[in-house]
N, C-alpha and C positions, 0 to 999 in steps of 0.2 A: 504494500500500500504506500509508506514512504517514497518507496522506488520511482512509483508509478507517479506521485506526484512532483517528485524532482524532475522527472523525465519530461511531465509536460509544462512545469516553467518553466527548463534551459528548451525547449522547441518555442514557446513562447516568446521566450526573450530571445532567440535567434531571429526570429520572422520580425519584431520589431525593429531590432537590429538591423537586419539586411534592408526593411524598409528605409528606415531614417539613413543607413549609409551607402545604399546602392540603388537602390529603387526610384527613391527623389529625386537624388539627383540626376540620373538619367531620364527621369521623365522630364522633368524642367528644363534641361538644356537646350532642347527644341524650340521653347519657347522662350529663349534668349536669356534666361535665368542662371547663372554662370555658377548653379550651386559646385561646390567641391566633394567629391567623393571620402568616404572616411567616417569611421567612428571611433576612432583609439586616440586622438588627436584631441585636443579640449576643442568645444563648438565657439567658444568668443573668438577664437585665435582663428578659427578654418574658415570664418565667413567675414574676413570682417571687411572684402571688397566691394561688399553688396549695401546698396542704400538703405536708408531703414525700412523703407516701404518692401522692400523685396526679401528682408531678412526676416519681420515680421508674418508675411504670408508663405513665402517659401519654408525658412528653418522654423518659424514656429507651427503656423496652421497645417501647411501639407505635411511636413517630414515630421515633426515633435508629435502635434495632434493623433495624426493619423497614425502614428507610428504606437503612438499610448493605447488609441481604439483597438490596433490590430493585434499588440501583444495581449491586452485584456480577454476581446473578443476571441482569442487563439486560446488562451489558457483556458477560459472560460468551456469554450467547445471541448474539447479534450479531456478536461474534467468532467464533464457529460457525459463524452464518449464510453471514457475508460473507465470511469468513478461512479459512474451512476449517479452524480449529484444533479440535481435541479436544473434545468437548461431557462435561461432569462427569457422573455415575453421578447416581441417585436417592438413591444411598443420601451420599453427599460431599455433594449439595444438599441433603438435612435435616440433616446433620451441619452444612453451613457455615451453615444456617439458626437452629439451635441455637446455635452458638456467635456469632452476631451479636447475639442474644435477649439471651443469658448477657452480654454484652457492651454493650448495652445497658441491663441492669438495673444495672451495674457504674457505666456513666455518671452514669445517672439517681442513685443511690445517694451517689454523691461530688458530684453536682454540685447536689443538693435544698437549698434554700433551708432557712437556719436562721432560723427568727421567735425574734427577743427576746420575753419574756417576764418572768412572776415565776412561780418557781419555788413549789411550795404550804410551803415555808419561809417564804416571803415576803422571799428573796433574789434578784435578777436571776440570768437563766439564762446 
């Protein structure tokens, strides 16, 4: 029983994993979104060429968000599968889905790089 539940967090957290450091950013790149590949590397340091507006939707909403839903939504299944515990309603899963999104824009948001600048005063920002 242990076994079985170790076995389906490290799947869990691989699938979130490979979303947040492989998946995203290959999806986005198409769409001129110059996310970096990687997830061993700290996330302040690997994004911080990207505007805030694109760091916020890109690393937080798509890759953080969805990446949170998918490892949840993954453990979640698996423990059903294999466990026999309780599988969540449709309606809980767009709800937790929502609320990882929300949570995600919240990351992205606090965590978007500030570029120094000059201010059109012509004071530092």
């Amino acid at each position: 029983m242990a076994v079985t539940f170790i076995a389906t967090f490290a799947v869990a957290i691989a699938c979130g994993w490979f979303w947040m450091g492989v998946l995203a950013p290959a999806i986005l790149r198409p769409f001129g979104v110059p996310l970096r590949f990687g997830f061993l590397r700290r996330l302040d340091r690997l994004n911080q060429h990207l505007s805030s507006n694109q760091y916020v939707w890109s690393v937080g909403v798509f890759s953080w968000g969805f990446g949170m839903f998918l490892f949840c939504a993954t453990a979640r299944y698996l423990q059903w599968k294999l466990l026999g515990d309780k599988f969540l309603s449709t309606t809980s899963t767009i709800v937790a889905f929502l609320l990882w999104l929300v949570t995600g824009w919240l990351v992205g948001a606090l965590g978007a790089p500030h570029h120094k600048g000059v201010a059109p005063s012509g004071r530092n920002c």
